[in-house]
Backbone bond lengths (Angstrom), bond angles and torsions (degrees), N, CA, C in turn:
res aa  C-N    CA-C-N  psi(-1)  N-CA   C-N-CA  omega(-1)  CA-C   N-CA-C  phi
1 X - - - 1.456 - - 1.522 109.75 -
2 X 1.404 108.74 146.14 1.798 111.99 -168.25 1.851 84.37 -78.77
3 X 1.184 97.41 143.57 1.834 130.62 154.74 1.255 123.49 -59.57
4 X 1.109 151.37 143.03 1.214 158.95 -149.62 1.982 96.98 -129.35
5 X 1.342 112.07 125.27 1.063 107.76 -172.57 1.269 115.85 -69.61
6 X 1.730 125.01 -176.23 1.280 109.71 169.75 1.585 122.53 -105.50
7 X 1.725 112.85 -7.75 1.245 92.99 155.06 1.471 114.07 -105.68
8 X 1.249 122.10 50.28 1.434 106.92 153.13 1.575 95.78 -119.75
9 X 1.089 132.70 -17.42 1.708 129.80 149.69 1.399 116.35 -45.40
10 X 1.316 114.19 -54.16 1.765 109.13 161.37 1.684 122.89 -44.82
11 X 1.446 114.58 -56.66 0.820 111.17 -177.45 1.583 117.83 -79.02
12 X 0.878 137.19 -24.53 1.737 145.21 129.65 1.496 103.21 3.69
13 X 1.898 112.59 -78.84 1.216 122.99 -178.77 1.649 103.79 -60.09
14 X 0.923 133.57 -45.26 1.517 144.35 -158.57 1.814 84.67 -60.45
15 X 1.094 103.74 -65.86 1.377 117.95 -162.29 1.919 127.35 -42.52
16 X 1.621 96.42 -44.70 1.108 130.17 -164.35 2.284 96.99 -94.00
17 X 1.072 95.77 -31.21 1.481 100.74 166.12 1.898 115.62 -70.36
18 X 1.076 79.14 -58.30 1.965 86.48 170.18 1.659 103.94 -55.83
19 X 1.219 115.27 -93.26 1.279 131.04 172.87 1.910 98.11 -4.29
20 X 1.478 122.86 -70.63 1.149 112.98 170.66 2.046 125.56 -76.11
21 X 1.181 92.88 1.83 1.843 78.54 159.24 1.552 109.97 -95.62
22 X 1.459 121.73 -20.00 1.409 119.01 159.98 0.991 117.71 -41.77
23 X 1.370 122.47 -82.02 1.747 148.70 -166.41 2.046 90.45 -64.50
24 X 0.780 129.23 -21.62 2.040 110.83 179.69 1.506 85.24 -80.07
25 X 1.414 132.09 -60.74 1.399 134.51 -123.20 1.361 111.47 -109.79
26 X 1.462 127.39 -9.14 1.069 130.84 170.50 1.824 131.79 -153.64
27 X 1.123 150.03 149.59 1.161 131.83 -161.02 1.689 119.99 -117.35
28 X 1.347 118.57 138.43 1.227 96.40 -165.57 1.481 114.68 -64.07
29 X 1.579 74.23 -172.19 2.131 78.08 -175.43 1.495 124.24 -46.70
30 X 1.592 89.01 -71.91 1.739 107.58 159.48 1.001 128.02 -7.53
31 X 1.547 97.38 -54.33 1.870 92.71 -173.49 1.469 105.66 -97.47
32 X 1.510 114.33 -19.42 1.752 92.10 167.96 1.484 123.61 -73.10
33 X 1.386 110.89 -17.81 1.352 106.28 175.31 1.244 103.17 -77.98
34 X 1.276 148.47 -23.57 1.638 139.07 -177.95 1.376 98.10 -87.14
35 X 0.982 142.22 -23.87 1.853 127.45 159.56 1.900 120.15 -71.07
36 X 1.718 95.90 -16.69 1.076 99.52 178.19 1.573 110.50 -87.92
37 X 1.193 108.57 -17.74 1.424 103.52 -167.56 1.729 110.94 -94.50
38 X 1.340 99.66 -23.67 1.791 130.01 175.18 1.828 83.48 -66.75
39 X 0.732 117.29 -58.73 1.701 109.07 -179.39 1.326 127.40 -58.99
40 X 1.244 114.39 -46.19 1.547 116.48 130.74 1.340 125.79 17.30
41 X 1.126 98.57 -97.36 1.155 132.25 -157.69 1.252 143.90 -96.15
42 X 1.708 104.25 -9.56 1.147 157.96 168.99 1.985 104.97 -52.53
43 X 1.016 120.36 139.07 1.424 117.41 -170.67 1.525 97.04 -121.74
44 X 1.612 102.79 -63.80 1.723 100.09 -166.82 1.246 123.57 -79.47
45 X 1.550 116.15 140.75 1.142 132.96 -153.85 1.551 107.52 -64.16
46 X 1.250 117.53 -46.54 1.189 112.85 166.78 1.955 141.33 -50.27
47 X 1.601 92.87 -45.95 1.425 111.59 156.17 1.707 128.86 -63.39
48 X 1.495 95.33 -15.73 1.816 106.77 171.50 1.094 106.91 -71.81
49 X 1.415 114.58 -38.52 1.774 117.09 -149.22 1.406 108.04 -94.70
50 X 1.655 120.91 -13.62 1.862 126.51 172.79 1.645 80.86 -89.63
51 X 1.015 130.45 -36.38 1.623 94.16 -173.41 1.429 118.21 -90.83
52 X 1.190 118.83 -3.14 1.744 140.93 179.37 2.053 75.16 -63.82
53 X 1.065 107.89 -91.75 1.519 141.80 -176.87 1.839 104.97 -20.63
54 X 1.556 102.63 -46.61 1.293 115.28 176.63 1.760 118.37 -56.82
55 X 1.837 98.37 -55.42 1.630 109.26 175.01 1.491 105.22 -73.70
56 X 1.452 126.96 -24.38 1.673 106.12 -169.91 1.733 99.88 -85.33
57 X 1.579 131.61 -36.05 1.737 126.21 137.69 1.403 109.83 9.39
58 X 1.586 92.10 -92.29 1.679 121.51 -170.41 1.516 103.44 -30.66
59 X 1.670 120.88 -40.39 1.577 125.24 -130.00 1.576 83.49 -112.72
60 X 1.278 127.20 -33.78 1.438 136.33 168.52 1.370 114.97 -41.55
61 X 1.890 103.34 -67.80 1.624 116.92 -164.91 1.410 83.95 -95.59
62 X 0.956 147.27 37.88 1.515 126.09 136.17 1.770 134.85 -117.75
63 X 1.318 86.07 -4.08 1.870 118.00 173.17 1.334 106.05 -94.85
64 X 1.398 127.77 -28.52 1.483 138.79 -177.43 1.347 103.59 -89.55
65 X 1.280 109.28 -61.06 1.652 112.60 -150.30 1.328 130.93 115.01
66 X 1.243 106.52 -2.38 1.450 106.71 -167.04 1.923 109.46 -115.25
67 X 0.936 118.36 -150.27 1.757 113.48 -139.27 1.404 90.76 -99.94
68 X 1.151 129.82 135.52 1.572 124.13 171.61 1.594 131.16 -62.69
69 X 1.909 90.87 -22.18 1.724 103.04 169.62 1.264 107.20 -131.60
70 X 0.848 119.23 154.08 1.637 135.11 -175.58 2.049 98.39 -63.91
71 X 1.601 107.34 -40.33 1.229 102.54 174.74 1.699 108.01 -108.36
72 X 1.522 94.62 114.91 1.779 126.83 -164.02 1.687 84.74 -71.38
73 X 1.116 140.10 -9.32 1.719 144.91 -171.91 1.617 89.86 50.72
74 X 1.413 99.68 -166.57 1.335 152.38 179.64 1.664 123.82 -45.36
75 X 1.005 167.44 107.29 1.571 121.72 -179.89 1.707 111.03 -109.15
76 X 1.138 77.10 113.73 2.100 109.72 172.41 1.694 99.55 -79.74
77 X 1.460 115.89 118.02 1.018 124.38 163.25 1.842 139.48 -118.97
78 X 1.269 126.10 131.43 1.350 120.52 -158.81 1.330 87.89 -99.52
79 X 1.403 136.48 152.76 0.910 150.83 139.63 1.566 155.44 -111.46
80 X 1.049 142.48 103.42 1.126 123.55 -143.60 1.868 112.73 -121.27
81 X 1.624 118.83 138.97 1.724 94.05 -158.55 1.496 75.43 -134.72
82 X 1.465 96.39 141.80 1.939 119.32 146.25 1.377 95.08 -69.15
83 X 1.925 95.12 162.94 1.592 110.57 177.58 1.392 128.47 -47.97
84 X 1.784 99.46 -32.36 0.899 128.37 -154.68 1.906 112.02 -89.40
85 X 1.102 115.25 7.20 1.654 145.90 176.45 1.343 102.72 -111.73
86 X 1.027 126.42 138.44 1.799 134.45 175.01 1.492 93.20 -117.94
87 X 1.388 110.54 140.46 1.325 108.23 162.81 1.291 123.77 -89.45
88 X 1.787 111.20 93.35 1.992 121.11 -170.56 1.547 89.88 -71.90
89 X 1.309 89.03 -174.91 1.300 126.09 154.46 1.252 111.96 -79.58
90 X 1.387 122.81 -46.09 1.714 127.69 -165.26 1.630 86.43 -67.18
91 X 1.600 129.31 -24.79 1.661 102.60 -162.32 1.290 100.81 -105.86
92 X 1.706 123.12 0.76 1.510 126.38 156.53 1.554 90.92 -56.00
93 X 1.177 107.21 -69.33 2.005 112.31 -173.90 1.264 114.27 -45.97
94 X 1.155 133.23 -16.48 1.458 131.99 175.67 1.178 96.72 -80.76
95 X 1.360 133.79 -47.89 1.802 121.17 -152.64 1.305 93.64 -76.62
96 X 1.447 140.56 -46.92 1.488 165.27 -176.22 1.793 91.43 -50.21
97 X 1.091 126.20 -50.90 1.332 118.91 -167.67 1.738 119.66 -95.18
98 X 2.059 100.88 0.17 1.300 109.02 175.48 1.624 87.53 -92.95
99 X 1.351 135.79 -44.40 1.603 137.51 -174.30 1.366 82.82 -45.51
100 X 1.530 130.18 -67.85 1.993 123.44 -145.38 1.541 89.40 -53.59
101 X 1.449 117.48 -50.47 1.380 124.10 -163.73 1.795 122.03 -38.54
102 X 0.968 88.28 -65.98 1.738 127.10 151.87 1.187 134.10 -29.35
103 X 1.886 118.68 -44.59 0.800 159.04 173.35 1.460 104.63 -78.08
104 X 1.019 139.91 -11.42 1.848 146.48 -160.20 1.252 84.97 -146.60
105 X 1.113 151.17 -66.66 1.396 136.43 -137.05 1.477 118.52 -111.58
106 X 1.363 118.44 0.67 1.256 115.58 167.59 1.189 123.49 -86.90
107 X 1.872 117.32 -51.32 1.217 106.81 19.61 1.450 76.18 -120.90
108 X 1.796 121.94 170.59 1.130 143.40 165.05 1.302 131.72 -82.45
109 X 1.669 136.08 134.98 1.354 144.00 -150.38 2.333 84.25 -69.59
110 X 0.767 144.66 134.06 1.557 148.53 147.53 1.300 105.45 -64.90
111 X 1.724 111.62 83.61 1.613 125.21 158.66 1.375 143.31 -98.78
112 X 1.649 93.36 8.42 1.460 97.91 170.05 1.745 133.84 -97.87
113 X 0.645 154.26 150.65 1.759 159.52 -92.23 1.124 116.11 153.43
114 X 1.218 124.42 120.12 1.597 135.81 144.50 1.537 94.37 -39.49
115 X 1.450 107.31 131.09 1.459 124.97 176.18 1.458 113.86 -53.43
116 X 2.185 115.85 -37.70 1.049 96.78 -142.99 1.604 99.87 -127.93
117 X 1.475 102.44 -3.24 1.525 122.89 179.83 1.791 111.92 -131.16
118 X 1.077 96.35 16.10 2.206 117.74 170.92 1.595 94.96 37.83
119 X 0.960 123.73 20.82 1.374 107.54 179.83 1.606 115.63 -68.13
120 X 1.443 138.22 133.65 0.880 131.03 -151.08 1.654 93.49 -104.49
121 X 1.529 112.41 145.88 1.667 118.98 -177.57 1.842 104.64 -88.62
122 X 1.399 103.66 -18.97 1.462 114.05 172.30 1.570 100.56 74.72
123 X 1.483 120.17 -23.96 1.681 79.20 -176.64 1.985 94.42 -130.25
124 X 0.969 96.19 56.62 1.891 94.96 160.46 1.641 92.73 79.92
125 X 0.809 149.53 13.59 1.592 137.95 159.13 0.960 139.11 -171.36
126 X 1.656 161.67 -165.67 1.080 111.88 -105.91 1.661 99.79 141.96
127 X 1.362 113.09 169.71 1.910 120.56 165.14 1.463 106.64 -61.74
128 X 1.428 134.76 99.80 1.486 117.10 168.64 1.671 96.27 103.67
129 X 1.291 101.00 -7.69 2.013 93.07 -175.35 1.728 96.24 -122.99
130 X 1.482 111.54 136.89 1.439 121.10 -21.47 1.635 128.29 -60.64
131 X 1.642 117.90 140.32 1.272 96.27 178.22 1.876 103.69 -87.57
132 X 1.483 87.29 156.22 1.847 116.24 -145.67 1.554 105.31 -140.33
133 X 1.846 101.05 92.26 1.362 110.50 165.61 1.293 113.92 -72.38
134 X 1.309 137.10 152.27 0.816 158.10 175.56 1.851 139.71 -117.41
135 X 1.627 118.78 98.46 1.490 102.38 -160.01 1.808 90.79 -150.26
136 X 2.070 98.94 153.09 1.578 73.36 -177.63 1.555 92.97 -104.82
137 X 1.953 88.67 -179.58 1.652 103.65 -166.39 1.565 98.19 -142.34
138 X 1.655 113.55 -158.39 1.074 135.27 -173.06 1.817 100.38 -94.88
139 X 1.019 109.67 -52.51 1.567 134.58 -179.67 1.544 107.50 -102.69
140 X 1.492 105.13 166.43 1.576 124.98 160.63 1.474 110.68 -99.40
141 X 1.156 107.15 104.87 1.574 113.45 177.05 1.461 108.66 -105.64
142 X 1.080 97.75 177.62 2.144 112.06 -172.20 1.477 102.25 -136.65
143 X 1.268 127.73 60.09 1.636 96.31 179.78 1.699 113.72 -99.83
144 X 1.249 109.32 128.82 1.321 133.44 169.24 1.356 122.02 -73.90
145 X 1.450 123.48 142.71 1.573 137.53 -144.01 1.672 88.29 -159.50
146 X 1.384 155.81 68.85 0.981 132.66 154.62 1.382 120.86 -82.25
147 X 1.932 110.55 135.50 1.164 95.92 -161.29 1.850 81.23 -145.09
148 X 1.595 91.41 148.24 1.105 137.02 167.48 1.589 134.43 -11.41
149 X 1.127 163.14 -163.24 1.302 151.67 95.01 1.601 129.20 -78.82
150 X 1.549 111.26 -28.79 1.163 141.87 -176.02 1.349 98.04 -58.97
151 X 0.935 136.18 -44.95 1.507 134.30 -130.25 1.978 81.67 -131.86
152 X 0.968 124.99 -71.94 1.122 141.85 -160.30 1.752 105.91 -43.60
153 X 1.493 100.71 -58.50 1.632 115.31 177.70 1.599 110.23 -49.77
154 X 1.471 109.99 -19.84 1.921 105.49 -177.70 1.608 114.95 -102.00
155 X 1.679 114.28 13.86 0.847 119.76 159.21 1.100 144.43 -78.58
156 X 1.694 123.54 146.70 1.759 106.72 -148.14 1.845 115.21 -141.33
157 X 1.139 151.23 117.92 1.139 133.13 -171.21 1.655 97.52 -98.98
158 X 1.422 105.77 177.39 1.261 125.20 178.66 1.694 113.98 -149.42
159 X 1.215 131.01 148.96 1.292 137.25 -162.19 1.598 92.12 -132.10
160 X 1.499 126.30 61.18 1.255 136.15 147.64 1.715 115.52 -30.06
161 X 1.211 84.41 158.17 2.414 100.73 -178.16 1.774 72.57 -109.69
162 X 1.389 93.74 164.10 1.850 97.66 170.68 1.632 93.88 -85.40
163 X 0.847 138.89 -46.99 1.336 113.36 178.61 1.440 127.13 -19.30
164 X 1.427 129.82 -46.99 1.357 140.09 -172.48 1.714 102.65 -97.00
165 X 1.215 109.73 32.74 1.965 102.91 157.27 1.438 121.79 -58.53
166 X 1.570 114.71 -25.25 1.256 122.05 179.63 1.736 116.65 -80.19
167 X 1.696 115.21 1.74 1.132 109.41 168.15 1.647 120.61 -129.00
168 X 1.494 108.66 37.70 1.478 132.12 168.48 1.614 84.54 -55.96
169 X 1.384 123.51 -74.58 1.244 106.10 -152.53 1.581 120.22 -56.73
170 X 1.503 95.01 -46.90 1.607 105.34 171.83 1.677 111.04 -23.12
171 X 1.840 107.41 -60.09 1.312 108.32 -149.81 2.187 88.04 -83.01
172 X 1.240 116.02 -20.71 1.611 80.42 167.61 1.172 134.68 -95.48
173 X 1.542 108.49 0.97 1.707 121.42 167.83 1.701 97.03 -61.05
174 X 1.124 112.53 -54.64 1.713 130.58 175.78 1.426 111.87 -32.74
175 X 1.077 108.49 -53.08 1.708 109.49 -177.67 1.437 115.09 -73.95
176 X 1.408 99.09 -27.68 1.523 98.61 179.89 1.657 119.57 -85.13
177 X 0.965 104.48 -1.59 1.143 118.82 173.72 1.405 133.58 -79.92
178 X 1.832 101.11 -42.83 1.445 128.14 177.24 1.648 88.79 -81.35
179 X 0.832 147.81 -53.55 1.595 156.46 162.47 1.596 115.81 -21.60
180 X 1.377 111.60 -42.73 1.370 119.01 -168.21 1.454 121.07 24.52
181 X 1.370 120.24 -121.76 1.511 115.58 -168.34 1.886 109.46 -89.94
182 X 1.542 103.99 1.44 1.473 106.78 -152.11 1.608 100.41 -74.17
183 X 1.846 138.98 -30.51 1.255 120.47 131.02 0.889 163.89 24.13
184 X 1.418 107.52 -57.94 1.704 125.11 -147.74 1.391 107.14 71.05
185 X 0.950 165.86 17.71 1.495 132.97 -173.33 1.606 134.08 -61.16
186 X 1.287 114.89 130.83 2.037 100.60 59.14 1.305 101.19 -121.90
187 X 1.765 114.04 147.05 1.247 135.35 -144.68 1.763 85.57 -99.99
188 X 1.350 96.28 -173.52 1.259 139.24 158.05 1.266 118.81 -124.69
189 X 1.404 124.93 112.99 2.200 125.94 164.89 1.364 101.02 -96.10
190 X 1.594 83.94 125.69 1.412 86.87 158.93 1.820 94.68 -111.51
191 X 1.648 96.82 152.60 1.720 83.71 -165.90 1.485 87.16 -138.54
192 X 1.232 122.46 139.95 1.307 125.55 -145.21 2.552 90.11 -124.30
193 X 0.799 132.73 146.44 0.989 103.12 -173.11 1.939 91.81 -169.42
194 X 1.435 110.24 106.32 1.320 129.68 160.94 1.663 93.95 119.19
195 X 1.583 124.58 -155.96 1.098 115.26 -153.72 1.490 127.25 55.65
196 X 1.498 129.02 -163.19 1.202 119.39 -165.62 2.119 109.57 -114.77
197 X 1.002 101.60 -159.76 1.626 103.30 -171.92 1.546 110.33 -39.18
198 X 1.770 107.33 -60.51 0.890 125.65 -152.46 1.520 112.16 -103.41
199 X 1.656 110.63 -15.87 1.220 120.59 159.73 1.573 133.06 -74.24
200 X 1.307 96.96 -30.78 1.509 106.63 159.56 1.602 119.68 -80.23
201 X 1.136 104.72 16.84 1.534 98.01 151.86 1.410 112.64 -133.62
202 X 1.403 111.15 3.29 1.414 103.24 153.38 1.452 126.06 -57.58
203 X 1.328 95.54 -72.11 1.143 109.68 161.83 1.673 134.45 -13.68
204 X 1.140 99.33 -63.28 1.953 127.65 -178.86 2.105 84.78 -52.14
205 X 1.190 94.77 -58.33 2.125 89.59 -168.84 1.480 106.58 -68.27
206 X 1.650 115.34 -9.84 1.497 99.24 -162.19 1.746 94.21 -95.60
207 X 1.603 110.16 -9.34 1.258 113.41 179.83 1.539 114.63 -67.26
208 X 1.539 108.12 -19.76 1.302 100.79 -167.99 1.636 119.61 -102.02
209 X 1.644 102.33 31.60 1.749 130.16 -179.49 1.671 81.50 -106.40
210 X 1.153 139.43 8.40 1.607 106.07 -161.64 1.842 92.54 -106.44
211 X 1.241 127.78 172.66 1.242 123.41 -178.74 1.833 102.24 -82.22
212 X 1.066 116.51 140.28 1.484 127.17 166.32 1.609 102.00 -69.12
213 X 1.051 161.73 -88.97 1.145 172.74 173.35 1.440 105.92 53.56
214 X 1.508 107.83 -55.95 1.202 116.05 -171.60 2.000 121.11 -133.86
215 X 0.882 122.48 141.48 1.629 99.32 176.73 1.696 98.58 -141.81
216 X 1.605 92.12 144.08 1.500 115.69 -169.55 2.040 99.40 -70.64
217 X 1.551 99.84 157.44 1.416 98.73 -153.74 1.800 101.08 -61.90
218 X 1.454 123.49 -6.52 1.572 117.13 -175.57 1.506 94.70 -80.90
219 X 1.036 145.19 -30.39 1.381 149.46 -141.19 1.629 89.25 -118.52
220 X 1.187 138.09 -26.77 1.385 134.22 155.50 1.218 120.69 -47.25
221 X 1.631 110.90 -59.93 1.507 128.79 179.33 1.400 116.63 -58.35
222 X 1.388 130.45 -21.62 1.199 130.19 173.20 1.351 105.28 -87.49
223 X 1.440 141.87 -50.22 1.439 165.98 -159.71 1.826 68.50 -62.33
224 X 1.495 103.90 -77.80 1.956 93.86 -138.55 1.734 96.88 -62.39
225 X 1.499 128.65 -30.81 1.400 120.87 176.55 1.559 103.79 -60.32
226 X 0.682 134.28 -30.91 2.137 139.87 177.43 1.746 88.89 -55.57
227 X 1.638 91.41 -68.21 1.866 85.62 -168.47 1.125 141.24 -64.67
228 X 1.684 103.00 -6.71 1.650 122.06 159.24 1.027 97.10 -55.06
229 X 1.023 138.88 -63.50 1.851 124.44 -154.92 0.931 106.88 -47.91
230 X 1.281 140.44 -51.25 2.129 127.82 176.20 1.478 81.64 102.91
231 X 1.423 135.20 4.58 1.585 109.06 -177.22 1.682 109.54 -68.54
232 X 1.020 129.98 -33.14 1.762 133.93 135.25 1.812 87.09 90.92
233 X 1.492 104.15 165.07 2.082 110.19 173.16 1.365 108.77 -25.35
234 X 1.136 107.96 119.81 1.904 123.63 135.17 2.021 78.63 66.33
235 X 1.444 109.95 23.55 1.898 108.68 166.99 1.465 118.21 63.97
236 X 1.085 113.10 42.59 1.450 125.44 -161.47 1.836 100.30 -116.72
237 X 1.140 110.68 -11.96 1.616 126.75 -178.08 1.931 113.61 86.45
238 X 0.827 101.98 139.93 1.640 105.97 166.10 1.830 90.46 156.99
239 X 1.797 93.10 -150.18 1.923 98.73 -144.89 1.678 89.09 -98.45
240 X 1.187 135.67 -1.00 1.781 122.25 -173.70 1.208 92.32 -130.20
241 X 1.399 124.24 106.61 1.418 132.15 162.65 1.685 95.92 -93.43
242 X 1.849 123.26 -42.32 1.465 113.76 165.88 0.933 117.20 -115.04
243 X 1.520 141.46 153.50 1.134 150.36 -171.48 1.553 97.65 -81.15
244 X 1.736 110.30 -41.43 1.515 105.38 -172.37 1.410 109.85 -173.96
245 X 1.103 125.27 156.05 1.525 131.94 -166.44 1.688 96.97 -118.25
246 X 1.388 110.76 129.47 1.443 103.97 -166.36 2.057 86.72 -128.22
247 X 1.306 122.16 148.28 1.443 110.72 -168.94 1.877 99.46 -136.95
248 X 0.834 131.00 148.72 1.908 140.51 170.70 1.518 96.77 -151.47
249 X 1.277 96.19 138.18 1.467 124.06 177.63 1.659 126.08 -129.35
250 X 1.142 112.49 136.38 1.647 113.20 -179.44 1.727 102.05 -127.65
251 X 1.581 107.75 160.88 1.153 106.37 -168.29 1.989 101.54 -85.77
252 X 1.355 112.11 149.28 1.532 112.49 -170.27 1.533 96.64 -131.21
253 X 1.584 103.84 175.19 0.878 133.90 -150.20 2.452 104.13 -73.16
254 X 1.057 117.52 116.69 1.384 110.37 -172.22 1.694 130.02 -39.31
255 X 1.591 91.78 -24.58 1.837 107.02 153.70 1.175 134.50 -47.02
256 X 1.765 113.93 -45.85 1.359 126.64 -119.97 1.493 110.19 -154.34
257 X 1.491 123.89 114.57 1.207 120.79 178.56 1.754 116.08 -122.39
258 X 1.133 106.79 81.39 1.790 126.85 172.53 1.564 103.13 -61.42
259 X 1.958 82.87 115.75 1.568 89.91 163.67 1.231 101.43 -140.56
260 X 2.014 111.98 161.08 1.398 115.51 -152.41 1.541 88.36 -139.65
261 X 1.192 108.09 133.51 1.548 117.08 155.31 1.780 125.68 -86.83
262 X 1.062 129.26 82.21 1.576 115.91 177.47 1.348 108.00 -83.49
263 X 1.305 113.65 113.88 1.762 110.35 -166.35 1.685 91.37 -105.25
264 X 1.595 102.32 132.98 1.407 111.09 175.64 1.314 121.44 -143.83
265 X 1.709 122.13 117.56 1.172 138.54 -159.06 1.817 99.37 -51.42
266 X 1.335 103.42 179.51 1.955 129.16 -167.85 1.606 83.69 -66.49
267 X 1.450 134.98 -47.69 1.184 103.09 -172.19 1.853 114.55 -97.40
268 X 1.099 101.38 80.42 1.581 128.10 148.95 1.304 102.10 -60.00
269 X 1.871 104.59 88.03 1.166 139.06 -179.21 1.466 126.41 -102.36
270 X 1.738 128.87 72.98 1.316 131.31 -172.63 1.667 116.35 -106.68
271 X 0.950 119.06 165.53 1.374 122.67 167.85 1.791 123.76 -163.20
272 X 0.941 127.39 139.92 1.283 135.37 164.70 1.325 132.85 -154.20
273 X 1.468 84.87 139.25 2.119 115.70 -173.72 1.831 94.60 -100.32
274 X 1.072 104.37 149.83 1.911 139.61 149.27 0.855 96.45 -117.27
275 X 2.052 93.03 120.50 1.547 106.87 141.04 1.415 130.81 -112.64
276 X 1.126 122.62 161.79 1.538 122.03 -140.72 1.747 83.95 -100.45
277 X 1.277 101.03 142.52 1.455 118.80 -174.45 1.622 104.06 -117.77
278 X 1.086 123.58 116.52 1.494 123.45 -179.34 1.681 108.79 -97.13
């Protein structure tokens, strides 16, 4: 198997360090315009004033530099390789050594833990950390997904019969419900829906890389049943409990219809670097 050089392993780490001072410290467009427009539109006084609170946040950690939440989450990584990239081990170790990077210099909250003895690894990773999708492309990309505990812990799958396609929405109005303010909201779903156990919740997180801007009328119908609930910012009640319902689908098994809730707080936090492969 071809070797992975060592300065494109540097720049790997280089890459994946940037990539995450983007995604802590500032939010994309997308989603500031959907808090802006949730403000909008917004009536109760109370629900004005967490999202007043929400954009002056945003306007803080992005004039400063520093993390938009106190919890820097997880780091979820997408990856993407030309032929001409092998997927080593040394370039698992590169992304792992842009997280340590990252981890010191932003610097980042240290939230990772042995599951079963909490011992903390102190610098962002770990067995499985960073977790590291994997897909090929045209380019080597880095895109970053750090996500939360808040938001993450109220996420929920379901192992549907196809008979009950007509209560996808039901079951993600449902989660958001059992969820209440513990989130942050207003959230982001990413809702992951066909494929298998564990693929349908791939899916559900990979939904939440897609731009909010716009959502197709199925991904409406779930969004506006969410915003019935009145559970409204940070659960205080008003009209945006989600900013947006984002949906990806894979084909599943003729039994079996897997659906996944990935519930993810207002700061829907992504970023991505290319690095140039010679």
């Amino acid at each position: 198997m071809e070797s992975v050089s060592s300065g494109l392993l540097e720049a790997v780490a280089a890459a994946t360090a940037s990539a995450l001072l983007e995604a802590e410290t500032s939010l994309p467009s997308d989603v500031n315009a959907a808090i802006g427009r949730a403000l909008e539109r917004e009536k109760d006084p109370t629900a004005r004033a967490q999202l007043e609170n929400i954009r002056e946040n945003i306007h803080y950690a992005e004039e400063r530099g520093l993390p938009l939440c106190q919890d820097t989450g997880v780091p979820v990584i997408y990856l993407t390789l030309p032929p001409s990239v092998p997927a080593t081990e040394t370039l698992y170790e590169a992304l792992a050594e842009g997280v340590r990077q990252a981890t010191n210099s932003i610097p980042l909250r240290p939230n990772v833990v042995d599951p079963f003895t909490r011992e903390n690894t102190t610098d962002n990773t770990g067995d499985g950390m960073p977790a590291v999708h994997v897909q090929p492309g045209d380019e080597l990309t880095i895109t970053v997904l750090p996500k939360g505990a808040g938001a993450e812990n109220c996420s929920r799958i379901a192992m549907l019969l196809p008979s009950q396609k007509d209560e996808i929405t039901r079951f993600v109005a449902e989660t958001m419900l059992l969820a209440g303010g513990k989130p942050c909201p207003p959230v982001v779903l990413g809702i992951g829906i066909g494929a298998t156990f564990d693929g349908a919740a791939a899916l559900a997180k990979e939904a939440l890389l897609l731009p909010i801007d716009e959502m197709d009328p199925f991904e409406q119908e779930i969004c506006d049943a969410v915003n019935n609930l009145g559970i409204g910012p940070m659960g205080l009640g008003g009209t945006t409990t989600a900013l947006a319902v984002k949906v990806r689908r894979g084909h599943c098994h003729t039994a079996s219809l897997p659906v996944a809730v990935n519930v993810q707080c207002w700061a829907n936090r992504r970023a991505t670097r290319t690095v140039e492969v010679e």
